[in-house]
N, CA, C and O atoms as CSV, one atom per row, in Angstrom:
chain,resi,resn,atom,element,x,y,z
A,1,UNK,N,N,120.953,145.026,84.794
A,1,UNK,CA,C,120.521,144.111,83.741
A,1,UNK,C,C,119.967,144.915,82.562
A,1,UNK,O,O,119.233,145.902,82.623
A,2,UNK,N,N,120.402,144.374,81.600
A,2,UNK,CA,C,120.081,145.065,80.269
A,2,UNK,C,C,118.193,144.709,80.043
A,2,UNK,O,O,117.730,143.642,80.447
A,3,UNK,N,N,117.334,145.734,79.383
A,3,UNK,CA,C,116.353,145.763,79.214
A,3,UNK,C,C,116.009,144.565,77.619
A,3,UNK,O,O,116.836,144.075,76.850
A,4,UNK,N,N,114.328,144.422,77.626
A,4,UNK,CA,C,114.302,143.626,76.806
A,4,UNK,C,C,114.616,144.385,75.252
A,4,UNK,O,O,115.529,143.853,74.621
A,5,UNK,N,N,114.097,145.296,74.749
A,5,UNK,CA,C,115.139,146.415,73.728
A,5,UNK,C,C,116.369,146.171,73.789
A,5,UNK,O,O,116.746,145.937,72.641
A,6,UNK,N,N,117.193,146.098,74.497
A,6,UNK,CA,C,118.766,146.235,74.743
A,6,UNK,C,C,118.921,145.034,73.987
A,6,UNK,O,O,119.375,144.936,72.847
A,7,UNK,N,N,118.489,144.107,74.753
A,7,UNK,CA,C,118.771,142.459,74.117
A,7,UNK,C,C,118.425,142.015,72.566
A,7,UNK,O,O,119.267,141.657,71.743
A,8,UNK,N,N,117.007,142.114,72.346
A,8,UNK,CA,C,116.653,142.404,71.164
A,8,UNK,C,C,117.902,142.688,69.919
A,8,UNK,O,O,118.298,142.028,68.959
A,9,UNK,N,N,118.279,144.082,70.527
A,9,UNK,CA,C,119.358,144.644,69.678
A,9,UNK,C,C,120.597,143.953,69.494
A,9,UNK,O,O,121.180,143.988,68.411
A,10,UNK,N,N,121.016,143.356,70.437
A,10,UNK,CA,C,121.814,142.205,70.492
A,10,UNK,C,C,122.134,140.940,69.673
A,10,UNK,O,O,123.057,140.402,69.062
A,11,UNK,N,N,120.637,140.751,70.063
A,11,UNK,CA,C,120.350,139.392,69.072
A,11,UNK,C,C,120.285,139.798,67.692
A,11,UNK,O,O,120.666,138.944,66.891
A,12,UNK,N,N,119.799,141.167,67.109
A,12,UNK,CA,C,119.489,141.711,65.795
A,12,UNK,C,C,121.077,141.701,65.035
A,12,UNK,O,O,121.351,141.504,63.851
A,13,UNK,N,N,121.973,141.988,66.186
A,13,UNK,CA,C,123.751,142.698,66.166
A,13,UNK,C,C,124.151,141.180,65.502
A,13,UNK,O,O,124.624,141.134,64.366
A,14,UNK,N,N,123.957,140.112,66.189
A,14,UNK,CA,C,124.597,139.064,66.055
A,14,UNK,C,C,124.188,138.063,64.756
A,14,UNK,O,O,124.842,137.094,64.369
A,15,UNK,N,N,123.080,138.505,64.263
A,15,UNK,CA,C,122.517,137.940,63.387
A,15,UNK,C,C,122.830,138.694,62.820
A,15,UNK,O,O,123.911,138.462,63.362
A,16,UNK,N,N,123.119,139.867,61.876
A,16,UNK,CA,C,123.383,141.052,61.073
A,16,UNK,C,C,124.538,140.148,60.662
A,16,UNK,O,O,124.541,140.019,59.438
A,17,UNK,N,N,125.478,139.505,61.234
A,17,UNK,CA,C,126.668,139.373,60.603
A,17,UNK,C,C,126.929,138.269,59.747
A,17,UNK,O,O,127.894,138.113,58.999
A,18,UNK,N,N,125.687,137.314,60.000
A,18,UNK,CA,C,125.547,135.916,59.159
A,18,UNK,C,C,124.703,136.374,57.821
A,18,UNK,O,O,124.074,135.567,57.136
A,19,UNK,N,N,124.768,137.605,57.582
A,19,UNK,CA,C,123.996,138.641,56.426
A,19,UNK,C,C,122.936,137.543,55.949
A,19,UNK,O,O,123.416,137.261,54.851
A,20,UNK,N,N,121.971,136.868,56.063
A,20,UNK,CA,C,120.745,136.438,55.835
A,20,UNK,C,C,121.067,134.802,55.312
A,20,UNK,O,O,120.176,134.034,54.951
A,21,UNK,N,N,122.446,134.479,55.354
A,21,UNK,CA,C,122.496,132.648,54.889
A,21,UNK,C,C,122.065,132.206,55.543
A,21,UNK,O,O,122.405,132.151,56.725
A,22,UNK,N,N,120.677,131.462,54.790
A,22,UNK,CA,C,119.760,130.757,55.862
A,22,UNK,C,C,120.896,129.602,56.547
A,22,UNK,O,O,121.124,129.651,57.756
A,23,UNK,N,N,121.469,128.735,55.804
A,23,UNK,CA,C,122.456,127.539,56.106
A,23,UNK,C,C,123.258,127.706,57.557
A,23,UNK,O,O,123.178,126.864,58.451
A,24,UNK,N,N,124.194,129.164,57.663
A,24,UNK,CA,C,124.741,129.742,58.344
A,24,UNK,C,C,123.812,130.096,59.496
A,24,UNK,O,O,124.251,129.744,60.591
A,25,UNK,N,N,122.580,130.736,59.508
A,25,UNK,CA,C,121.712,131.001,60.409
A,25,UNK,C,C,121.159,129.975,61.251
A,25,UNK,O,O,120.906,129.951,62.455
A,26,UNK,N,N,120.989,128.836,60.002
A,26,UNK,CA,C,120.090,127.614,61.015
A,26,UNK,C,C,120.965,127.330,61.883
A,26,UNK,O,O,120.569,127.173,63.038
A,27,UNK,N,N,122.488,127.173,61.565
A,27,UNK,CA,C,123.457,126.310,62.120
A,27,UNK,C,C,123.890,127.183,63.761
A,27,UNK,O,O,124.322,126.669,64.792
A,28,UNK,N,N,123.562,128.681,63.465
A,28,UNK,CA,C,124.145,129.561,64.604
A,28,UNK,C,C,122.489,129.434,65.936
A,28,UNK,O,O,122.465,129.839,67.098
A,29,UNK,N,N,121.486,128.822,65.242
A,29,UNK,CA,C,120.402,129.220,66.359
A,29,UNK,C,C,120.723,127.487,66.821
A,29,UNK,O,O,121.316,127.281,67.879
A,30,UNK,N,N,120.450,126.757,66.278
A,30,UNK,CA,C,121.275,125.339,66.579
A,30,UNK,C,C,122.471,125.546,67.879
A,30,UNK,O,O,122.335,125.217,69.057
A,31,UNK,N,N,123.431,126.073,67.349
A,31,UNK,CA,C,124.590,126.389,68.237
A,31,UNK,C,C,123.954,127.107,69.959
A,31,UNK,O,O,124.340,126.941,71.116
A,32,UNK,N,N,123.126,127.712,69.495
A,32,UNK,CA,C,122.180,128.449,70.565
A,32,UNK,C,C,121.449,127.704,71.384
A,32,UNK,O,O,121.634,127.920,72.582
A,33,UNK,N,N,120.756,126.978,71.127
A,33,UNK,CA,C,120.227,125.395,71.672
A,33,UNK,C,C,120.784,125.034,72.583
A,33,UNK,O,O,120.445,125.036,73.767
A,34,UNK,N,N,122.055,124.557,71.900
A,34,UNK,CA,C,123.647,123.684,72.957
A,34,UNK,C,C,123.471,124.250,73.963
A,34,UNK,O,O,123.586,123.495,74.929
A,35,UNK,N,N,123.171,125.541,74.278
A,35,UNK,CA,C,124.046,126.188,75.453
A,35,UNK,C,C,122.676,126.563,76.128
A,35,UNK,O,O,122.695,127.596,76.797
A,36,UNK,N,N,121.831,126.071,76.072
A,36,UNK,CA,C,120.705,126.227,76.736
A,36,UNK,C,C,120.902,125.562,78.364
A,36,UNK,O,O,121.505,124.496,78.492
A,37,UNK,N,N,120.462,126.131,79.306
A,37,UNK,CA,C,120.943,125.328,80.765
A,37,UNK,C,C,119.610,124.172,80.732
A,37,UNK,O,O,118.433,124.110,80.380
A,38,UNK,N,N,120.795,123.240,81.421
A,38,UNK,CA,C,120.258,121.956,81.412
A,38,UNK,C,C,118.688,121.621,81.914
A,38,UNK,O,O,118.669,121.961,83.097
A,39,UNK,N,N,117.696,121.235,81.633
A,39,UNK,CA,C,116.361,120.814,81.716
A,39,UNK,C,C,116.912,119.240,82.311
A,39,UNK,O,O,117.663,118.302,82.044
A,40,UNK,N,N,115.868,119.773,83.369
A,40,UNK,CA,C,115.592,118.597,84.610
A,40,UNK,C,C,114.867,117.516,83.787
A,40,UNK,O,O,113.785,117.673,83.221
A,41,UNK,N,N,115.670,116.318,83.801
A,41,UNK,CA,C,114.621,114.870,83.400
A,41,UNK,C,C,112.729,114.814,83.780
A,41,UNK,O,O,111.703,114.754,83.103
A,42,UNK,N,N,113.073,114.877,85.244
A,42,UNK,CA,C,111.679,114.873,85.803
A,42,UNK,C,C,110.262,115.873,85.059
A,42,UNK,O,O,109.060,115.629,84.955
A,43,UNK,N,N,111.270,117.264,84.574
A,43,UNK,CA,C,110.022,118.123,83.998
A,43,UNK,C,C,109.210,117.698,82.573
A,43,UNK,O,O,108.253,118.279,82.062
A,44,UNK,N,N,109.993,116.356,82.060
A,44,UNK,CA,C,109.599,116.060,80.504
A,44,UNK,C,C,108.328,115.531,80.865
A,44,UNK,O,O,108.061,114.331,80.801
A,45,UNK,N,N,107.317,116.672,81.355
A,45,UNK,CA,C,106.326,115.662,81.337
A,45,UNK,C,C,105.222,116.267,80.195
A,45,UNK,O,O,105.491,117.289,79.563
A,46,UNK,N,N,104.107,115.617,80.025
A,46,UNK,CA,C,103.321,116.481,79.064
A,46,UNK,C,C,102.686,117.513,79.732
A,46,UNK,O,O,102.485,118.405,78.908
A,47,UNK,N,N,102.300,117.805,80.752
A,47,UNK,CA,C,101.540,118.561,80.999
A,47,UNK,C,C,102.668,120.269,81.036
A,47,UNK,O,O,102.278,121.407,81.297
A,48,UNK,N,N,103.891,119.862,80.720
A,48,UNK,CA,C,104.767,120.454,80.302
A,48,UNK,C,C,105.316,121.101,78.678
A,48,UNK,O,O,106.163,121.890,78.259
A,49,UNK,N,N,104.408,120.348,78.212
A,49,UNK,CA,C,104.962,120.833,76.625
A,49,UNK,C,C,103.764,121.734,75.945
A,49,UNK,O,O,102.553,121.650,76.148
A,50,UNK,N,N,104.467,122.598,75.097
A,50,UNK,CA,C,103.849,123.706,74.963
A,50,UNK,C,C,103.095,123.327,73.296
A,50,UNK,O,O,103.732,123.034,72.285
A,51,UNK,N,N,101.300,123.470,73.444
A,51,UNK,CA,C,100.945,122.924,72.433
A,51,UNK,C,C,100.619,123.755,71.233
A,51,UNK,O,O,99.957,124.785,71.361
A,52,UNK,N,N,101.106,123.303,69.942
A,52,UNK,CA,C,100.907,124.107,68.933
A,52,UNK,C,C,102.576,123.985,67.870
A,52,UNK,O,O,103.035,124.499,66.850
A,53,UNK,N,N,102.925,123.134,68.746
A,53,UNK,CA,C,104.460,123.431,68.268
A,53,UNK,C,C,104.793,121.760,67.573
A,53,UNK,O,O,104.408,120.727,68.120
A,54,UNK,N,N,105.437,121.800,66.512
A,54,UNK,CA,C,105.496,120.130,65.582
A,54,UNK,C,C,106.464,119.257,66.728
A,54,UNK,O,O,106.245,118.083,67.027
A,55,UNK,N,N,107.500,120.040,67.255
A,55,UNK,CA,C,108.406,119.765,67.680
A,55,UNK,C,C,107.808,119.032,69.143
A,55,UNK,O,O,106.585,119.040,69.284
A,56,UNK,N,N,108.663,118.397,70.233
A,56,UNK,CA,C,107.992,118.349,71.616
A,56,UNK,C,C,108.955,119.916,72.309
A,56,UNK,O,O,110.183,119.970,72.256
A,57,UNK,N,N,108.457,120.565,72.653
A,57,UNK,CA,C,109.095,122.010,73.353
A,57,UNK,C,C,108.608,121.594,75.079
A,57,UNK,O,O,107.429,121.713,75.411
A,58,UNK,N,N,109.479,121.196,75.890
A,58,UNK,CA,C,109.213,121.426,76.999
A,58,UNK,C,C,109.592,123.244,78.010
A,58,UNK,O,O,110.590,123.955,78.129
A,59,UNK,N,N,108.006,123.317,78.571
A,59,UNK,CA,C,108.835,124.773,79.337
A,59,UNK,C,C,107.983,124.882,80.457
A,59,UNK,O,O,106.789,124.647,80.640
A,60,UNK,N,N,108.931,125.309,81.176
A,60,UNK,CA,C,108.483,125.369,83.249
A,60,UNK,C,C,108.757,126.725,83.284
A,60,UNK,O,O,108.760,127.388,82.247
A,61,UNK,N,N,109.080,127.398,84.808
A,61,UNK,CA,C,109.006,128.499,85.266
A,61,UNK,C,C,109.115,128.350,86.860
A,61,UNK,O,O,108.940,127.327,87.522
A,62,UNK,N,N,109.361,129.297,87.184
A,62,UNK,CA,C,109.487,129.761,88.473
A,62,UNK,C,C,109.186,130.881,88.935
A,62,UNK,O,O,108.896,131.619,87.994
A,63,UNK,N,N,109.081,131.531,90.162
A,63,UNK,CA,C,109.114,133.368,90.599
A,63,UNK,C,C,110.455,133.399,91.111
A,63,UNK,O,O,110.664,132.454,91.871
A,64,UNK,N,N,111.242,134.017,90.981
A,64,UNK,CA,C,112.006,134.754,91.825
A,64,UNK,C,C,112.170,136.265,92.074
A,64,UNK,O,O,112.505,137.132,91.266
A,65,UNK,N,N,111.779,136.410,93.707
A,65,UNK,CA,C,111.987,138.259,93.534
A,65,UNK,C,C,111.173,138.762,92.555
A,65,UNK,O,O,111.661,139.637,91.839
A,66,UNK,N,N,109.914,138.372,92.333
A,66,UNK,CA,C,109.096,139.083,91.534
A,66,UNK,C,C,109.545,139.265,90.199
A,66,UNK,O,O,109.379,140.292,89.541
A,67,UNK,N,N,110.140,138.191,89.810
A,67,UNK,CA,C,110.262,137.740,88.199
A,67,UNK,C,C,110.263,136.376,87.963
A,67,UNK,O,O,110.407,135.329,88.595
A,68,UNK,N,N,109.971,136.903,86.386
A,68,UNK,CA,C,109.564,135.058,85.912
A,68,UNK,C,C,111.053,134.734,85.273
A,68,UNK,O,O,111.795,135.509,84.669
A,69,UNK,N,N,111.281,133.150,85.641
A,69,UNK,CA,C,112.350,132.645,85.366
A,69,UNK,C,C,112.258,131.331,84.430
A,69,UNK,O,O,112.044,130.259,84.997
A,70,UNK,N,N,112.389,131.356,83.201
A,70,UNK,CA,C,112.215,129.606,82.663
A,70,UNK,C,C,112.838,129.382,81.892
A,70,UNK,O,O,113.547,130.152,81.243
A,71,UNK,N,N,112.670,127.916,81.763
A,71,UNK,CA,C,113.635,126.781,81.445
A,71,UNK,C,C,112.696,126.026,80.397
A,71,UNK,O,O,111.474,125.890,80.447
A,72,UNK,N,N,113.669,125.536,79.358
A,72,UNK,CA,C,113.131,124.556,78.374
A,72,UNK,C,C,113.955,123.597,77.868
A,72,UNK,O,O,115.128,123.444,78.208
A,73,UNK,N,N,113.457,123.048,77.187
A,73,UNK,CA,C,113.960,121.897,76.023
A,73,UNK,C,C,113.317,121.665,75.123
A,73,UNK,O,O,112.201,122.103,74.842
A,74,UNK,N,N,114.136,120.760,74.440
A,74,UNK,CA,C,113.088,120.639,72.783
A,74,UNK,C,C,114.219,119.355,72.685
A,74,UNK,O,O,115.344,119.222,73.168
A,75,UNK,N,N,113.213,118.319,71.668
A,75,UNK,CA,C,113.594,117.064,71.102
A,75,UNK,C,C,114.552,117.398,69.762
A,75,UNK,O,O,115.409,116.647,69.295
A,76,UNK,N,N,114.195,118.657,69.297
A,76,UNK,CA,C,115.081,119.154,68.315
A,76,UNK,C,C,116.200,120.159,67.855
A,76,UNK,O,O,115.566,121.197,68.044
A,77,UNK,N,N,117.099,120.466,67.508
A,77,UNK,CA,C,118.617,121.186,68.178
A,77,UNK,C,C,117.510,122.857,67.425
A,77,UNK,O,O,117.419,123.863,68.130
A,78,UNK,N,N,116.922,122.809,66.201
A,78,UNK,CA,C,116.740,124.146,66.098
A,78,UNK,C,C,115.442,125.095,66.741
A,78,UNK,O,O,115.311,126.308,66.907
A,79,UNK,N,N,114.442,123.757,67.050
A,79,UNK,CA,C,113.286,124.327,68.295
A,79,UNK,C,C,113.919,124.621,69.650
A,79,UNK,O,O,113.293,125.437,70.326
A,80,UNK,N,N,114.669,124.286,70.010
A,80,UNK,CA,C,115.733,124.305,71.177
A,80,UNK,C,C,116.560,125.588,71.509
A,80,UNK,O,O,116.806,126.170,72.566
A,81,UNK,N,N,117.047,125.902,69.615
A,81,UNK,CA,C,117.865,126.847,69.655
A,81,UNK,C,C,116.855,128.113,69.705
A,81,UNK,O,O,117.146,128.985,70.524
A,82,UNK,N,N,115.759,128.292,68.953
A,82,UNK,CA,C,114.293,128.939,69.017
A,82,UNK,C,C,114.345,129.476,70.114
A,82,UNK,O,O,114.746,130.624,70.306
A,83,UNK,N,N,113.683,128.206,71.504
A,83,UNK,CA,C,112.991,128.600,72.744
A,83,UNK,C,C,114.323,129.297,73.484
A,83,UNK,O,O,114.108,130.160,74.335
A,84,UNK,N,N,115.754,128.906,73.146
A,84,UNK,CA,C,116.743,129.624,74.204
A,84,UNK,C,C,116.537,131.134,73.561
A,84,UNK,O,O,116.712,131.816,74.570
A,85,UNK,N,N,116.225,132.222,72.309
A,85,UNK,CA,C,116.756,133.068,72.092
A,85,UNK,C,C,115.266,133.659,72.980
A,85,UNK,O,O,115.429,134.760,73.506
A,86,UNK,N,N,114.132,133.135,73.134
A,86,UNK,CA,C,113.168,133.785,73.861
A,86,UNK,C,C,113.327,133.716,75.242
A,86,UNK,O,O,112.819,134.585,75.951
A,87,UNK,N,N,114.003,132.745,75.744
A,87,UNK,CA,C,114.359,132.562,77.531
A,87,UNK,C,C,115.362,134.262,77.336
A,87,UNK,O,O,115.369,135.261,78.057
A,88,UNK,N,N,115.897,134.034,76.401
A,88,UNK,CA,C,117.607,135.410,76.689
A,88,UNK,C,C,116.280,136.569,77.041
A,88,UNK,O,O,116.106,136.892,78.216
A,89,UNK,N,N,115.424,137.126,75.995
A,89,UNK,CA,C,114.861,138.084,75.979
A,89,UNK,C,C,114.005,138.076,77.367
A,89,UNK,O,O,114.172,139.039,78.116
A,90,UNK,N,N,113.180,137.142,77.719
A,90,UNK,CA,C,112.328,137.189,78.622
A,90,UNK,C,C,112.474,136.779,79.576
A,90,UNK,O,O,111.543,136.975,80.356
A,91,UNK,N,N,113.622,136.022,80.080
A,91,UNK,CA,C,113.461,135.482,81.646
A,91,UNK,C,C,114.501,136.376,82.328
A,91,UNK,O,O,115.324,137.149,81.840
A,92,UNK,N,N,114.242,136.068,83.529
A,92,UNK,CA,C,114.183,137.410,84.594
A,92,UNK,C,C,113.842,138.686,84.332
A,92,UNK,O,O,114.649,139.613,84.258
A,93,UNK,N,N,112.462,138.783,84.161
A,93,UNK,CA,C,111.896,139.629,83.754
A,93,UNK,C,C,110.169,140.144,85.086
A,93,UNK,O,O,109.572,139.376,85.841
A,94,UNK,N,N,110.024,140.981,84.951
A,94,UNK,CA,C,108.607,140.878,85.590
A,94,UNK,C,C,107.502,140.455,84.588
A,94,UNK,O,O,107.668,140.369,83.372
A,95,UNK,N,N,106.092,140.145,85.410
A,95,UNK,CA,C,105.113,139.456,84.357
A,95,UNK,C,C,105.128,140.503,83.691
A,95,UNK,O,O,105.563,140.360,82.549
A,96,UNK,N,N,104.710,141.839,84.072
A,96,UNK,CA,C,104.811,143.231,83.428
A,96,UNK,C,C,105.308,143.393,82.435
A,96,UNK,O,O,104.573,143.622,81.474
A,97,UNK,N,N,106.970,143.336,82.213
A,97,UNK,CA,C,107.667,143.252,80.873
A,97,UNK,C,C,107.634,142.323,80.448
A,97,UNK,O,O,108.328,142.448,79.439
A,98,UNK,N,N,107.233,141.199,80.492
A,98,UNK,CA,C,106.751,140.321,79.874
A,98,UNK,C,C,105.832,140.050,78.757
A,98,UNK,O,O,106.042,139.506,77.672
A,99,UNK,N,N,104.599,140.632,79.350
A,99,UNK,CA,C,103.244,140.758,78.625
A,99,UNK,C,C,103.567,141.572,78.129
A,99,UNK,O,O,103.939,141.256,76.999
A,100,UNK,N,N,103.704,143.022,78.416
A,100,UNK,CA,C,104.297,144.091,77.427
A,100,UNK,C,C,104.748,144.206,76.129
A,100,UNK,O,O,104.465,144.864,75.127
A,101,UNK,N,N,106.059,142.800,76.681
A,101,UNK,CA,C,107.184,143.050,75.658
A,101,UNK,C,C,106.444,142.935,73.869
A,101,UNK,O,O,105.421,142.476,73.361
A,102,UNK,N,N,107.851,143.754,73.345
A,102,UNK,CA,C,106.998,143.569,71.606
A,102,UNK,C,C,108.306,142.690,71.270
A,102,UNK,O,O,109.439,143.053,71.586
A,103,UNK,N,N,108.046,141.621,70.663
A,103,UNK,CA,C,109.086,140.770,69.914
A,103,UNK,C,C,109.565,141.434,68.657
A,103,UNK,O,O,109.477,140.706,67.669
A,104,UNK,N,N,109.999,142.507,68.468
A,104,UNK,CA,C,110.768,142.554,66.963
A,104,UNK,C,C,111.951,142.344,66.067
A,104,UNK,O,O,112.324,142.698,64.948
A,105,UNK,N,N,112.497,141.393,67.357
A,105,UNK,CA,C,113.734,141.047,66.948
A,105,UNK,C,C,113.678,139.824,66.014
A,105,UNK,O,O,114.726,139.540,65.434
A,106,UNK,N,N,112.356,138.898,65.748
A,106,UNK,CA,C,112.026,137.804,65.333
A,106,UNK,C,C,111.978,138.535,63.811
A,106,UNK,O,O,113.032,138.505,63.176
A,107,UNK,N,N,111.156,138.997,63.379
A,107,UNK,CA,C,110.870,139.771,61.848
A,107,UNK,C,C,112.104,140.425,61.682
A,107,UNK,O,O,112.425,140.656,60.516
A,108,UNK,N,N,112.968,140.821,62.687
A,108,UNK,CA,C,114.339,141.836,61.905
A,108,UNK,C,C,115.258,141.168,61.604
A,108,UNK,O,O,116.084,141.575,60.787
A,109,UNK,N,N,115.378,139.592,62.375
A,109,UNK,CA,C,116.361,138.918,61.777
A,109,UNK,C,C,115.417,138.246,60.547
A,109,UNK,O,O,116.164,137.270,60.474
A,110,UNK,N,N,114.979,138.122,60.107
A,110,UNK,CA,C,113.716,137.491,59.201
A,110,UNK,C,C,113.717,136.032,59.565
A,110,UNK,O,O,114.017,135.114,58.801
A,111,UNK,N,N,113.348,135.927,60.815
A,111,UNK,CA,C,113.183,134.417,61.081
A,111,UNK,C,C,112.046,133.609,60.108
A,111,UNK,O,O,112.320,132.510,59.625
A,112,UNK,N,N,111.344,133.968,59.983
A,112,UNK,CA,C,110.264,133.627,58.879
A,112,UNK,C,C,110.568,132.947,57.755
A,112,UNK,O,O,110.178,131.875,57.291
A,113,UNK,N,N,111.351,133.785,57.396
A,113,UNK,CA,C,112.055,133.153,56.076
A,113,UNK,C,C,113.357,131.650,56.582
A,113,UNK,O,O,113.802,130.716,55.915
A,114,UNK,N,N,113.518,131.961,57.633
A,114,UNK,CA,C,114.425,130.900,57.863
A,114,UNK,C,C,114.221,129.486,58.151
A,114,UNK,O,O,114.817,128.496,57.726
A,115,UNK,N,N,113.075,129.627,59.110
A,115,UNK,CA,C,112.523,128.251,59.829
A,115,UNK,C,C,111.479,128.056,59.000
A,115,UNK,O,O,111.032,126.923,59.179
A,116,UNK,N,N,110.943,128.600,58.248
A,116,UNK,CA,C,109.254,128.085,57.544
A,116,UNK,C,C,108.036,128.442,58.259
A,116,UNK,O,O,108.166,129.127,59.274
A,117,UNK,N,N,106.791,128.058,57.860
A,117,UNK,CA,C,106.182,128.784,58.235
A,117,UNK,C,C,105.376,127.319,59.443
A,117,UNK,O,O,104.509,127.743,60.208
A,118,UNK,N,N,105.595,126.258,59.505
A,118,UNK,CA,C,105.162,125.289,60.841
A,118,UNK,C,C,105.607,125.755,61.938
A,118,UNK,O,O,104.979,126.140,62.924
A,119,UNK,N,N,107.076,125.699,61.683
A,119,UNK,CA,C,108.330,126.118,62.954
A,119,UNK,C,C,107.905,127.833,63.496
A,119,UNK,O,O,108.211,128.352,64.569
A,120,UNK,N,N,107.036,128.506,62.239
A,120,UNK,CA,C,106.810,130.155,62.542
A,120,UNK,C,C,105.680,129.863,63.810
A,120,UNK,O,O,105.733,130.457,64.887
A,121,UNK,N,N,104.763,128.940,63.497
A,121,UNK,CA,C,103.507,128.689,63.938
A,121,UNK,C,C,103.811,128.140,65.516
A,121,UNK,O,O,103.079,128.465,66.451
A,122,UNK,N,N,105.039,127.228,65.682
A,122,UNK,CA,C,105.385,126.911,67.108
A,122,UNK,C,C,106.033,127.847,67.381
A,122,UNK,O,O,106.267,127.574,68.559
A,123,UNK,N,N,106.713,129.131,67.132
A,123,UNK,CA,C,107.318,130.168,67.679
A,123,UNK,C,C,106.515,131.142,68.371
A,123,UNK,O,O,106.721,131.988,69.240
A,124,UNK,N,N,105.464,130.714,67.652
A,124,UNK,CA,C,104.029,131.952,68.325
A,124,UNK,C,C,103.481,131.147,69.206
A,124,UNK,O,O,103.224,131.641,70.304
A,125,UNK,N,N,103.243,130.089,69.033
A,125,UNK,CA,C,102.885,128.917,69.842
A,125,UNK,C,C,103.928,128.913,71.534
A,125,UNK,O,O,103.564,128.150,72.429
A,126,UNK,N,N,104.799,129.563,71.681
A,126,UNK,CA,C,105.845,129.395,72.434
A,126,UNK,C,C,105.971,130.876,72.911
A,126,UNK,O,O,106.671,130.899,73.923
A,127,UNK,N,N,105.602,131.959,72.594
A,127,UNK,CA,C,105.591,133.442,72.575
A,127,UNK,C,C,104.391,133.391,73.494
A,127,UNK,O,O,104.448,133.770,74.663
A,128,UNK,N,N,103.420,132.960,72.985
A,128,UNK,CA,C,102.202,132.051,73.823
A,128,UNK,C,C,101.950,132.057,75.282
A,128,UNK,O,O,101.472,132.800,76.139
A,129,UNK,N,N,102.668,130.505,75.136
A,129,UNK,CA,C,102.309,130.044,76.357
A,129,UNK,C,C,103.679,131.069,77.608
A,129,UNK,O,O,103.514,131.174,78.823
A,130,UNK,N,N,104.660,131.548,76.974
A,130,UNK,CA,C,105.884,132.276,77.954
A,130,UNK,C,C,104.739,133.636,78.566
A,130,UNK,O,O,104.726,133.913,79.765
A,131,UNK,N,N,103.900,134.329,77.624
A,131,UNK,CA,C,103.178,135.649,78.205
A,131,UNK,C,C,102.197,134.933,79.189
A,131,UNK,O,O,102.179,135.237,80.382
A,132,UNK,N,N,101.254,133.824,78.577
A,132,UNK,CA,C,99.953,133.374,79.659
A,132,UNK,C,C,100.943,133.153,80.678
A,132,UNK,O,O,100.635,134.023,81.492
A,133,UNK,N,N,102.099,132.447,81.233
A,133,UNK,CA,C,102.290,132.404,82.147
A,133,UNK,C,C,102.952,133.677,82.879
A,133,UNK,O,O,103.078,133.617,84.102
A,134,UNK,N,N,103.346,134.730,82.244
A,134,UNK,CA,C,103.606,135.966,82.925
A,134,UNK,C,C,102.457,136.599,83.585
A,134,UNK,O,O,102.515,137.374,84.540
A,135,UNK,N,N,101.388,136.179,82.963
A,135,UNK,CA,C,99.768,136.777,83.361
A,135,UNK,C,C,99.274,135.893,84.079
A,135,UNK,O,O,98.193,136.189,84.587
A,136,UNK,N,N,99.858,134.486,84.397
A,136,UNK,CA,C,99.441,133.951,85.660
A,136,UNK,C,C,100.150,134.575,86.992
A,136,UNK,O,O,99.506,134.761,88.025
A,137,UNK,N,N,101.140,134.793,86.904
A,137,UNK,CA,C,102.485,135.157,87.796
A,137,UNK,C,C,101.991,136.926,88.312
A,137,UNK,O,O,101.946,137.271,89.493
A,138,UNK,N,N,101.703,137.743,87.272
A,138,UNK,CA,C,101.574,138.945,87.570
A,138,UNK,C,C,99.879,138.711,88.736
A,138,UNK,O,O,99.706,139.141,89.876
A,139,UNK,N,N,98.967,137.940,87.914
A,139,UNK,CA,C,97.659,137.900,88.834
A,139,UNK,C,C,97.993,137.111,90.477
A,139,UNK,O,O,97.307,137.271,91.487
A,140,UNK,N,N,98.852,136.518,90.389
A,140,UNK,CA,C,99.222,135.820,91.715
A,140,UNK,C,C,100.217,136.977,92.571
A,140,UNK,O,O,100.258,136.712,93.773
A,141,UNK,N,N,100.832,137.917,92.266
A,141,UNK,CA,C,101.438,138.728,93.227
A,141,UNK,C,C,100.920,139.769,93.038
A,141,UNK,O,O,101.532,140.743,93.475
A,142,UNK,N,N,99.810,139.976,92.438
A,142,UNK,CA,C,99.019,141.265,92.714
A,142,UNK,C,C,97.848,140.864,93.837
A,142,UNK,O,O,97.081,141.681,94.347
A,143,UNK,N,N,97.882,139.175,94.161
A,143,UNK,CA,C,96.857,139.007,94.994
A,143,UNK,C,C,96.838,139.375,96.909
A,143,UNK,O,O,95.816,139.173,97.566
């Protein structure tokens, strides 16, 4: 499995080619959304949605084999498309690289400039709550 760097670079590769049209960009993280794996009905609950974000962002988790694994949704195709490019980077991952990880793939594609600065505010909002739960996960199998 490719490391979270590897991916990063990936995502930086694939965005490089929509050379900064926001129009083109919104429409490709949108497209990203779609293909998000399906979110269980039952998990839409609130104690599920991640707060800080305009949007409703639902996100769960699991352990497997000593990594964190999660799943989301969003009421909206480009918060949706958002939370899938952070599942690519971070799930199946240990809490370790998790907490670790440095997001710089967000500022290199200049997401900032793309989504605004509310949608910036639920992205951190969502960067968030994905590490606290790596730091729940890492304190539970170190126990």
């Amino acid at each position: 499995m490719t490391d979270i760097k590897q991916v990063q670079e990936e995502i930086i590769d694939e965005f490089s080619i929509l050379e900064g049209d926001r129009e083109s960009t919104i429409f490709y993280i949108m497209e990203l959304g779609n293909k998000l794996a399906d979110y269980p009905e039952e998990a839409r609950l609130d104690e599920n949605l991640i707060k800080g974000c305009q949007s409703k962002v639902w996100l769960t988790t699991e352990e497997k084999d000593g990594k964190v694994v999660f799943k989301a949704d969003s009421n909206t195709d480009i918060t949706k498309g958002l939370i899938s490019l952070l599942i690519r980077v971070l799930s199946f991952r240990s809490p370790k690289e998790i907490i670790d990880a440095e997001l710089y793939f967000i500022e290199k594609i200049g997401m900032g400039n793309i989504i605004g600065s509310q949608r910036s505010n639920g992205l951190a909002a969502m960067i968030k709550q994905m590490k606290l739960y790596a730091i729940a996960y890492q304190s539970k199998l170190n126990v």
